[in-house]
C-alpha positions as CSV (number, residue, x, y, z in Angstrom):
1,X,69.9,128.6,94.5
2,X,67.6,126.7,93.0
3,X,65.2,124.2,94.7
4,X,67.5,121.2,93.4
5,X,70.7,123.1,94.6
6,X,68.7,123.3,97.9
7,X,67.9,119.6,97.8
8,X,70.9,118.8,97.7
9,X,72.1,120.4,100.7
10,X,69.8,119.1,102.7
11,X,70.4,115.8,101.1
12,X,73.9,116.3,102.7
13,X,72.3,117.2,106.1
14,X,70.4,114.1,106.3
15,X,73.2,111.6,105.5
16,X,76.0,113.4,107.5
17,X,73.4,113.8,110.4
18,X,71.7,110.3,110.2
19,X,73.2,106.7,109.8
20,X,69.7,105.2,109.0
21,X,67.5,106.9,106.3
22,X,64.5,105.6,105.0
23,X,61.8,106.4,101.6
24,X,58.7,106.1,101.9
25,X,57.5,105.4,97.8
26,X,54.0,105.1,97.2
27,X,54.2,104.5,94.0
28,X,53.6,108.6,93.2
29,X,55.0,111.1,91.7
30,X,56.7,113.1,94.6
31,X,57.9,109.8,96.5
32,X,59.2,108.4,93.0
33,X,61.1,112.2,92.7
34,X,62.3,112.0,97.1
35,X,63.2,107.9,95.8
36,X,65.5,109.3,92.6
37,X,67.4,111.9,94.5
38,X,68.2,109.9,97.1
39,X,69.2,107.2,94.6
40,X,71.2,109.4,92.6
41,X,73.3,111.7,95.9
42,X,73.9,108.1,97.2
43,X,75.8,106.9,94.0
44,X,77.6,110.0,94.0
45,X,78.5,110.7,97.3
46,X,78.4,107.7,99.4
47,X,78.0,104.3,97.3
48,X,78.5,102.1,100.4
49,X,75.5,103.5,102.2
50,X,72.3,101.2,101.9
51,X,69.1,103.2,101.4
52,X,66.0,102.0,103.2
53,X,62.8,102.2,101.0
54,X,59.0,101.9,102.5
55,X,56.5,100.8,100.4
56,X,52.7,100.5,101.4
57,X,51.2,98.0,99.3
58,X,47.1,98.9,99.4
59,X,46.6,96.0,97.1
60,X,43.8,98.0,95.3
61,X,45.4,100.2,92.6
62,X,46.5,100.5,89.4
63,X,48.6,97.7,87.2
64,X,50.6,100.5,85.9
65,X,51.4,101.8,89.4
66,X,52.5,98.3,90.8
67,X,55.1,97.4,87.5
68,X,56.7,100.7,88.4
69,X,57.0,100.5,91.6
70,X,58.3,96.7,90.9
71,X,60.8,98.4,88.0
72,X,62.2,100.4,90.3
73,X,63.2,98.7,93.1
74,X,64.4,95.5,90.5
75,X,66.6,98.3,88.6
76,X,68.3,99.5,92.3
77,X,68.6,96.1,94.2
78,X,72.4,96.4,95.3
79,X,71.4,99.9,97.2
80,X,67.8,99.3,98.3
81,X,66.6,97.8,101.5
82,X,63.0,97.3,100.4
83,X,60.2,96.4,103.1
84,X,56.9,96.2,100.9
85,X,54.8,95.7,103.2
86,X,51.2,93.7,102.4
87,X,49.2,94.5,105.8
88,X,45.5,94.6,106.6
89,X,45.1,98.2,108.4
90,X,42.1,99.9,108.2
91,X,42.0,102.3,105.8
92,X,39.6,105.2,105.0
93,X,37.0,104.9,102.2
94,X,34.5,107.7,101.0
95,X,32.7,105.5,98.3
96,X,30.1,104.0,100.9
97,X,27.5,105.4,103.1
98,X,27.5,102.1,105.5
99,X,31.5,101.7,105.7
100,X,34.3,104.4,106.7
101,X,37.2,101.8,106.0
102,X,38.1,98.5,103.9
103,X,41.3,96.7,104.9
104,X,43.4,95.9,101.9
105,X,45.4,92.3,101.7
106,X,42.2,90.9,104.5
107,X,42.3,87.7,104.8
108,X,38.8,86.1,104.6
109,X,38.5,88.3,101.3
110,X,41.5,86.9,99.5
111,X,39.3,85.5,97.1
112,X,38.3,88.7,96.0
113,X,42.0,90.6,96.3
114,X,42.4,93.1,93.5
115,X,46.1,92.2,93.1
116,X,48.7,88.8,94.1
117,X,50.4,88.9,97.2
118,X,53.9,89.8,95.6
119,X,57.0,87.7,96.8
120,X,59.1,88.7,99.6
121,X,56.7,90.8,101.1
122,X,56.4,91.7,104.8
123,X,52.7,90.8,106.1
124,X,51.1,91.3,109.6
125,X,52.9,88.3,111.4
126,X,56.6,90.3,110.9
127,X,55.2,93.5,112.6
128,X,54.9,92.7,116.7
129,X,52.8,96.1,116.8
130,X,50.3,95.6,114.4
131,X,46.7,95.2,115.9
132,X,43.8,94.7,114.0
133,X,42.1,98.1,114.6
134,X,45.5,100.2,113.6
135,X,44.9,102.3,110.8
136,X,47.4,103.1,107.7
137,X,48.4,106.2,109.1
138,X,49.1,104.5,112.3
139,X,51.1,102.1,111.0
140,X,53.5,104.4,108.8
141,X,54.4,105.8,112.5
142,X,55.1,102.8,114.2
143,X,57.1,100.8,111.1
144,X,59.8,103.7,111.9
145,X,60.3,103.1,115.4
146,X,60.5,99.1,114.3
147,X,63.1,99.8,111.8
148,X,65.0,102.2,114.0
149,X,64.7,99.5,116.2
150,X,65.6,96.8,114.1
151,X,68.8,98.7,112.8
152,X,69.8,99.6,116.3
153,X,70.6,102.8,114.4
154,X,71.6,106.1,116.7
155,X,69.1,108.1,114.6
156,X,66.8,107.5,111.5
157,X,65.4,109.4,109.1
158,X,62.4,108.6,107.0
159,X,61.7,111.0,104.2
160,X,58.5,111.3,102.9
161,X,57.8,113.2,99.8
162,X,55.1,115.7,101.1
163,X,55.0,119.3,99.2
164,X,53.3,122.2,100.6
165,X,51.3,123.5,97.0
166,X,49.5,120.1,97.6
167,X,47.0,121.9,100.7
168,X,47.0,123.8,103.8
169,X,47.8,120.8,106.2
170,X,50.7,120.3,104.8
171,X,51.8,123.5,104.8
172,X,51.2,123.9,108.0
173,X,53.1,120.6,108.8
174,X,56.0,122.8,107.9
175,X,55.2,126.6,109.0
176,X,53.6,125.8,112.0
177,X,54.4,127.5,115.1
178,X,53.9,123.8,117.0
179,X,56.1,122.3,114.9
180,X,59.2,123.1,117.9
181,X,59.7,119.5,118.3
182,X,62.1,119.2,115.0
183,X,65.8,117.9,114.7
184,X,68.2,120.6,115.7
185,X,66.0,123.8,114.5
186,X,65.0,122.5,110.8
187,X,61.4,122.8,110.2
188,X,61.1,120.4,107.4
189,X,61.5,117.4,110.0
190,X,59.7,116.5,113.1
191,X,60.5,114.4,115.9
192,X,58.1,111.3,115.9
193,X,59.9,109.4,118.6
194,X,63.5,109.5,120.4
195,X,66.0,109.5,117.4
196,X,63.2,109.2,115.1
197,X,62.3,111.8,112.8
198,X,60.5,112.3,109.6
199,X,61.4,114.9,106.9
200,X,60.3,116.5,103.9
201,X,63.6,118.1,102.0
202,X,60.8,118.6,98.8
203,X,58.3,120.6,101.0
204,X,58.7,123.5,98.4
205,X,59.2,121.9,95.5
206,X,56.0,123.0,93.0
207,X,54.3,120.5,90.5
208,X,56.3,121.5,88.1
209,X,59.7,121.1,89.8
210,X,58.7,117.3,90.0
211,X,58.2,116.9,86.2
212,X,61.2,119.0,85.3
213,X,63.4,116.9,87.7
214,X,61.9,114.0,85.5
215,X,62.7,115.2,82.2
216,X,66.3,116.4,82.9
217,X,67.5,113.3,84.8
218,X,65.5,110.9,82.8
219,X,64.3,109.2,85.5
220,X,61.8,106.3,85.4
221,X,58.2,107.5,86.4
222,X,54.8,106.1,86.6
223,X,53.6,106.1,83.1
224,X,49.9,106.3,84.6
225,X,50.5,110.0,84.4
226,X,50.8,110.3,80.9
227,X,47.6,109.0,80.4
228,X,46.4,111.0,83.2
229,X,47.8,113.9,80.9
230,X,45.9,112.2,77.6
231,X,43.0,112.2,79.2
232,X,43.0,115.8,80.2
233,X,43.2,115.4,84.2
234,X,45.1,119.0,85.2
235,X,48.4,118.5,86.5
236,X,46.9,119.1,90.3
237,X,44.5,116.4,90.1
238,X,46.7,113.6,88.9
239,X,47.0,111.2,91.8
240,X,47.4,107.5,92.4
241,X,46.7,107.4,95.8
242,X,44.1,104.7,97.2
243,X,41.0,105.1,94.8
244,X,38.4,105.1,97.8
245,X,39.8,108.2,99.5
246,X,37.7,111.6,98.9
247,X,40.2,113.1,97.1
248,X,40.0,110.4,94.4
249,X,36.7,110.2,93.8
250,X,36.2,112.5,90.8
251,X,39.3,110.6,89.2
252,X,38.0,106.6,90.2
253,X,35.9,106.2,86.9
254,X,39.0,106.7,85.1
255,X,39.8,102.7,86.0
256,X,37.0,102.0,83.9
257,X,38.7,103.3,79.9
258,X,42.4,102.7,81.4
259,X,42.4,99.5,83.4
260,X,39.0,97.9,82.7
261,X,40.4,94.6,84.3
262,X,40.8,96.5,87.6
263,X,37.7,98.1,87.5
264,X,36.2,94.9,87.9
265,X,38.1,93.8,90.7
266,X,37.5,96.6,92.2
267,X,33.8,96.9,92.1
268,X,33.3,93.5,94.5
269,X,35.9,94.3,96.5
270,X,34.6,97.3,98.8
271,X,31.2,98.9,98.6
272,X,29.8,101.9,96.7
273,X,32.8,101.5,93.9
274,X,30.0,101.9,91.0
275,X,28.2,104.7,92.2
276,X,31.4,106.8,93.0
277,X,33.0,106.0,89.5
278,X,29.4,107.2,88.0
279,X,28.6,110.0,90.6
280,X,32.1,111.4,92.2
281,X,32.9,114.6,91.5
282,X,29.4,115.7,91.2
283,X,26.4,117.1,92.6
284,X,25.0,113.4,93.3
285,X,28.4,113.2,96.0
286,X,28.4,116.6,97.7
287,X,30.8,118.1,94.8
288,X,30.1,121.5,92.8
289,X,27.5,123.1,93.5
290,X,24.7,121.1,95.1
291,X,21.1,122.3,94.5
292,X,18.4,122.0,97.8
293,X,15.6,120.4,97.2
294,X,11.9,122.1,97.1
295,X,10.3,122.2,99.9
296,X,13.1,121.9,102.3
297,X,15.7,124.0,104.0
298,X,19.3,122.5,104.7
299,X,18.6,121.7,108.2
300,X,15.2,119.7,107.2
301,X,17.4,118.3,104.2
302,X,20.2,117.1,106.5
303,X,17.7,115.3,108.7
304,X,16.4,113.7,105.7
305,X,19.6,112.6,104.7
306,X,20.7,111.3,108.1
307,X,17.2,109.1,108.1
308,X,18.7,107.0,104.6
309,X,21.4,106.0,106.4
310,X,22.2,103.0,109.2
311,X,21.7,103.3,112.8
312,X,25.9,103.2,113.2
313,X,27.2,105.9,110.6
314,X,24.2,107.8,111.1
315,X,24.7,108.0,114.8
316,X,28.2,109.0,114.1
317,X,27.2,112.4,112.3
318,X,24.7,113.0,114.8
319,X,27.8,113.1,117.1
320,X,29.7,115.4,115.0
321,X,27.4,117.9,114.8
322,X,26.2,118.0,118.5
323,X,30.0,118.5,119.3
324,X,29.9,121.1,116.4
325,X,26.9,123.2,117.4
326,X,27.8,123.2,121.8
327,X,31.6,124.2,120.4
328,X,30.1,127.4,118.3
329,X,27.7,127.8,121.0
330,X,29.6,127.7,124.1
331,X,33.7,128.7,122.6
332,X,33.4,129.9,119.5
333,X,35.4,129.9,116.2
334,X,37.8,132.6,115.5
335,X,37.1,134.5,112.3
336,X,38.6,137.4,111.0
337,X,36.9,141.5,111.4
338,X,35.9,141.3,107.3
339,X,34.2,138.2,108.0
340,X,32.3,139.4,111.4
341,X,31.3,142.3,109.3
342,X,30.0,140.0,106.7
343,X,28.2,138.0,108.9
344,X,26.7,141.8,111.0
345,X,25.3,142.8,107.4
346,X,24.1,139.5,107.0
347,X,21.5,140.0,110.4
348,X,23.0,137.2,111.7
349,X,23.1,137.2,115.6
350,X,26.9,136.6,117.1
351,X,28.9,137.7,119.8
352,X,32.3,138.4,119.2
353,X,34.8,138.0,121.9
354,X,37.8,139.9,122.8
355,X,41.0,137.5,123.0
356,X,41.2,133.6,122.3
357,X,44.4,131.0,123.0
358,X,44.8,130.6,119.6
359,X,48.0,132.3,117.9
360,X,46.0,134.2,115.5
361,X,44.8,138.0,115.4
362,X,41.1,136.9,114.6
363,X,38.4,137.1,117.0
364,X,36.3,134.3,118.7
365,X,33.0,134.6,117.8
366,X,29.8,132.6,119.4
367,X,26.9,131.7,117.5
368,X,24.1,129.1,116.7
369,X,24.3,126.8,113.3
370,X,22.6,128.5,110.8
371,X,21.5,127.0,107.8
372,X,23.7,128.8,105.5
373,X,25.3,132.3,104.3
374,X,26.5,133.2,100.5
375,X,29.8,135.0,101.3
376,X,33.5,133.6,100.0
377,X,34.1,132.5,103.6
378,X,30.8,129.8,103.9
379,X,33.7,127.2,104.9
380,X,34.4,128.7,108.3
381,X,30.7,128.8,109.5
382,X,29.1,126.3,111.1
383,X,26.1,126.0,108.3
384,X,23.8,122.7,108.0
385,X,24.6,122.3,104.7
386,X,28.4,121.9,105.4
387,X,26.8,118.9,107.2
388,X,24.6,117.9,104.4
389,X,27.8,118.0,102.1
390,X,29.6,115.9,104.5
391,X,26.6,113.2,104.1
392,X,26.6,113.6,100.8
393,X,30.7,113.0,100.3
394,X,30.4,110.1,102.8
395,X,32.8,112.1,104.7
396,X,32.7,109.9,108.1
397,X,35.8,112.1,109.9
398,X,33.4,115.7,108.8
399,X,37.1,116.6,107.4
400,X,34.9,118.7,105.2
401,X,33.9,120.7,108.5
402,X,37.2,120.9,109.9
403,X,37.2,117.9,112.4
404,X,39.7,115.7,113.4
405,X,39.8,113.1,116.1
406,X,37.5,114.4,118.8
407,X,37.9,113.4,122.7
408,X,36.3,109.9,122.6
409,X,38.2,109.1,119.8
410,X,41.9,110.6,121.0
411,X,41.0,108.6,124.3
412,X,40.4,105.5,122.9
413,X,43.4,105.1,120.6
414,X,45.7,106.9,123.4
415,X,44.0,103.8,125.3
416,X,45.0,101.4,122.8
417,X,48.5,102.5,122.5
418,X,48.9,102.6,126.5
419,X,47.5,99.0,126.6
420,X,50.1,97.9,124.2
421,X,53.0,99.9,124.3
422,X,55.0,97.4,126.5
423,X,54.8,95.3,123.3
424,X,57.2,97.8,121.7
């Protein structure tokens, strides 16, 4: 079968299996693809069903993105339960060294909002769980327990139009060994509270899957990607997520020639805007290959970067890399035998180690930052100019070093969430 014959089947799985099902439609082209083929089995097969459609409204983006978004919903109206949802979380920005978030739709800035409020939308006072330091991710989570919840459905289902080709995380959202807790042994979904789960029936659908779906249905699509396409942006790159993310910033000066108005708007609306639409995507932002300067080695270079900053975010990296270096130090990171070769010719002083609890056949291997090694695998080392790059990209999370939350910060939102849970 192909991967629409397969789609379908697992179409088939979802509605048989689950009385509530819910889209989550960004506005992209993979959630506008998961929106269509829902829209489309649910005319076929079971025209009195209502389809539940989740739209995060980050107030910031493109005119083109919001009149699709608006076109589509307008054009399914007796099908679509819509919950657009206008709500000041914190969300992550990489276009400024003093800030790692901007809040879209905040109140004491509406003067400055990049878009209208639209009608009927669902704000902070209609969600009992929102609190002010929730961030976007956060929220996505809860909002399906609240309309699980508010359906009294036995189970829901809340697709989300994530595909594996996009990166590593996500396809290890998929393969990974952790991922037991699913519904009833399918690895595409994952169990985010009782009767809740989320799936992802287009998790091996390829870029080009998406746009031949497009062309042989005829569906409606956001138009932005043509000009994305005009403009020669490679298929891989074309995204209309929130501009302020790292993943935009190479793209964020394209505002300026296609939507000149937003541009504007967007520039006084959260800091750093300009110098990532001039800067992103090169040397100036960690991207390419960056160049040390005379006179300095990457360690001395990082410390002279870390002294431009403020006290706070400067303190934060600090943090990082101290939980880095005692982690290398004292655990270890488990690389594979070419790469402890590599790093054996290289002269540089390890000690490997002979098992590890991680389900992998590399090796744990000890050592001290160094401050930097030209082989293909300079990602899994801890080198100081990983950290210098992560300065440079305004990368306040060190995603670019492989962190995620660390303790502190698991503790405090597992505080949070314990403090407030009875609010559920």
């Amino acid at each position: 079968m192909n991967v629409y014959e397969t789609l379908q089947q697992r179409l088939e799985t979802i509605f048989d299996e689950f009385d509530n099902v819910c889209v989550s439609f960004s506005g992209g082209k993979d959630s506008g693809v998961m929106l269509n083929l829902c829209i489309d089995y649910i005319r076929k097969y079971c025209p009195d069903r209502k389809l539940a459609v989740f739209h995060m409204d980050y107030e910031a983006q493109y005119q083109m993105t919001t009149e699709y978004v608006e076109k589509t919903l307008a054009e399914n109206t007796d099908i679509l339960d819509v919950y657009r949802c206008c709500v000041p979380f914190k969300v992550t920005t990489c276009t400024s060294m003093h800030e790692n978030y901007w809040r879209p739709w905040e109140p004491s800035k509406r003067d400055i909002w990049v878009s209208k409020m639209p009608e009927n939308c669902y704000t902070e006072k209609d969600f009992s769980f929102f609190k002010p330091n929730m961030w976007d991710y956060e929220f996505q989570e809860k909002f399906s327990l609240w309309l699980h919840q508010r359906k009294g459905a036995k189970r829901t289902a809340c697709l989300v139009g994530i595909r594996t080709q996009e990166s590593l995380n996500r396809w290890r959202a998929i393969y990974s060994d952790r991922n037991y807790r699913n519904y009833k042994g399918i690895n595409w979904t994952k169990e985010m509270f009782q009767n809740v789960f989320n799936a992802y029936p287009i998790y091996d659908w390829l870029t080009t899957d998406v746009w031949t779906a497009n062309g042989k249905f005829g569906w409606t699509y956001n138009r932005l990607y043509d000009l994305y396409y005009k403009a020669g942006v490679p298929l891989e790159k074309q995204r209309v997520a929130s501009p302020f993310l790292s993943a935009a910033q190479d793209s964020l000066k394209l505002y300026r020639v296609i939507e000149p108005h937003t541009w504007g708007k967007l520039i006084s609306r959260v800091n750093g805007v300009n110098f990532t639409g001039i800067y992103g995507g090169t040397t100036a932002m960690g991207w390419n290959s960056i160049k040390l300067p005379a006179n300095h080695s990457w360690e001395s270079y990082m410390h002279f970067l870390l002294n431009t900053l403020p006290e706070e975010p400067r303190a934060n990296y600090l943090d990082k890399l101290s939980v880095s270096m005692k982690f290398w130090r004292l655990k270890g990171g488990v690389l594979s035998s070419e790469t402890i070769e590599k790093l054996k010719q290289s002269g540089i002083e390890i000690e490997v180690g002979s098992d590890t609890n991680y389900q992998t056949s590399k090796l744990p291997v000890r050592m001290e930052y160094i401050d930097e090694i030209d082989i293909a695998e300079a990602k899994e080392i801890p080198t100081f100019k990983r950290m210098c790059i992560c300065i440079m990209k305004n990368d306040h999370l060190c995603k670019y070093m492989g962190f995620t939350l660390n303790k502190n910060e698991m503790a405090r939102r597992k505080n949070i969430m314990e403090k407030y849970k009875s609010l559920l």
